[in-house]
C-alpha positions as CSV (number, residue, x, y, z in Angstrom):
1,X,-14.6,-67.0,-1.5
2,X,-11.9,-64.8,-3.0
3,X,-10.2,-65.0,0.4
4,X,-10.4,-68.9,0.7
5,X,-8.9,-69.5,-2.4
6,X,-6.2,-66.4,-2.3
7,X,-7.1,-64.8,-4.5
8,X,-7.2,-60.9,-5.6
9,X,-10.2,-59.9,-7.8
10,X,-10.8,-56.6,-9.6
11,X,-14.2,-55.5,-10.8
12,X,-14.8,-53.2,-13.3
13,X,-17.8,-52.0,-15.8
14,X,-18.0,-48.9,-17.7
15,X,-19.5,-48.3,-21.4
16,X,-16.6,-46.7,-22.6
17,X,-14.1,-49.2,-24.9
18,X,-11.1,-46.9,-24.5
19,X,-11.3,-47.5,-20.9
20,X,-12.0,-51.2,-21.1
21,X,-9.0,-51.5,-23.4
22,X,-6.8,-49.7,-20.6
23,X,-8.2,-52.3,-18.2
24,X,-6.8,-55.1,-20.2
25,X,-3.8,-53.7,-20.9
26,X,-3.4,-53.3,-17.2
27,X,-4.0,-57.1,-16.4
28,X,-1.5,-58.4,-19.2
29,X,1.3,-56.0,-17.1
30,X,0.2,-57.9,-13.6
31,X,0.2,-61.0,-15.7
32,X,-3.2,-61.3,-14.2
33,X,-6.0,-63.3,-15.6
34,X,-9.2,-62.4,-17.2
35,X,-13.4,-62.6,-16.9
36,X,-15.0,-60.5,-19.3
37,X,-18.5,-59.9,-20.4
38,X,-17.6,-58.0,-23.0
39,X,-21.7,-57.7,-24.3
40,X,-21.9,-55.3,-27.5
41,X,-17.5,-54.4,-27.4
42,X,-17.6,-58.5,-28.8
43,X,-19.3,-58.5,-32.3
44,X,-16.7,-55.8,-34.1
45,X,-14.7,-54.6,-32.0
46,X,-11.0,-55.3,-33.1
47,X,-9.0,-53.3,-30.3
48,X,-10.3,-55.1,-27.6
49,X,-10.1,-58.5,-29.0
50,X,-6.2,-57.6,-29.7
51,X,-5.5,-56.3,-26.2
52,X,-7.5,-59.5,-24.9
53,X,-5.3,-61.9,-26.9
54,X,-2.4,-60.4,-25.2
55,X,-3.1,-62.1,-21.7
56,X,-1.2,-65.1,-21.2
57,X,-3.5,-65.9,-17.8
58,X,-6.6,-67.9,-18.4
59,X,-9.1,-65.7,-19.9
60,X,-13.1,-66.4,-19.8
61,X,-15.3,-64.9,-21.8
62,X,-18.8,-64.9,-19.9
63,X,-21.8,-63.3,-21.5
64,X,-25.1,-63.0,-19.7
65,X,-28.1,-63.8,-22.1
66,X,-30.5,-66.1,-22.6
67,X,-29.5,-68.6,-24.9
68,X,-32.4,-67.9,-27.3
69,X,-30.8,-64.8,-27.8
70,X,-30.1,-64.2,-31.8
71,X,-26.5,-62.5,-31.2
72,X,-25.1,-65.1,-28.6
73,X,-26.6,-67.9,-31.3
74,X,-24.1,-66.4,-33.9
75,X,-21.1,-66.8,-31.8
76,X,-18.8,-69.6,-32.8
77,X,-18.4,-72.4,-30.6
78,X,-20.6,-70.9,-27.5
79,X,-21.1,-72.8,-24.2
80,X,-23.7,-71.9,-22.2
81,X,-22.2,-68.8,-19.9
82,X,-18.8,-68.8,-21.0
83,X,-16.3,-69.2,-23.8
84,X,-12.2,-69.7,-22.4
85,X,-9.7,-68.7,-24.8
86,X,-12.0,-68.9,-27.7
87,X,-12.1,-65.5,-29.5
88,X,-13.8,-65.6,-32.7
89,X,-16.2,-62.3,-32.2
C-alpha cells in the first residue's frame, strides 16, 4: 500500500525512551510525519511529548487497547484508536 500511495514508512519499537526520543528527533530533521503508540512513555513522560510537539508533519497518536481500559479512559479527548495532534498525556 505504501508503494501505491508513495510513500516511505519506517517502523520502529523498542522499550527504551532515550531511543524513542532519538527516533523523533530524527523524523522532525526529514520533516517526516509521525504514528506513535507511545503505550506507558504517554502518561508522564515529558521528553517525549516535547520532541513529539516538535513535528510539523501530521502526527497520530494510536494506542492499542480496549476501550474499557482504565488508562486510555483517562486520556483527554480520546477517539477510538487514535488521537492527531492532540497531546494532553
Amino acid at each position: 500500500m505504501t508503494d501505491a500511495l508513495e510513500l516511505h514508512c519506517v517502523f520502529r519499537q523498542t522499550n527504551s525512551e532515550s531511543g524513542l526520543i532519538d527516533w523523533i528527533q530524527n523524523a522532525f530533521l526529514q520533516d517526516a510525519a509521525l504514528i506513535i503508540n507511545p503505550a506507558s512513555f504517554s502518561f508522564d513522560r515529558i521528553a517525549v511529548l516535547d520532541v513529539v510537539n516538535l513535528i510539523h508533519r501530521p502526527v497520530m497518536e494510536l494506542h492499542i487497547a480496549t476501550s474499557t481500559n482504565a488508562r486510555i479512559s483517562a486520556c483527554v479527548t480520546s477517539v477510538p484508536a487514535c488521537n492527531i495532534r492532540q497531546h494532553q498525556w
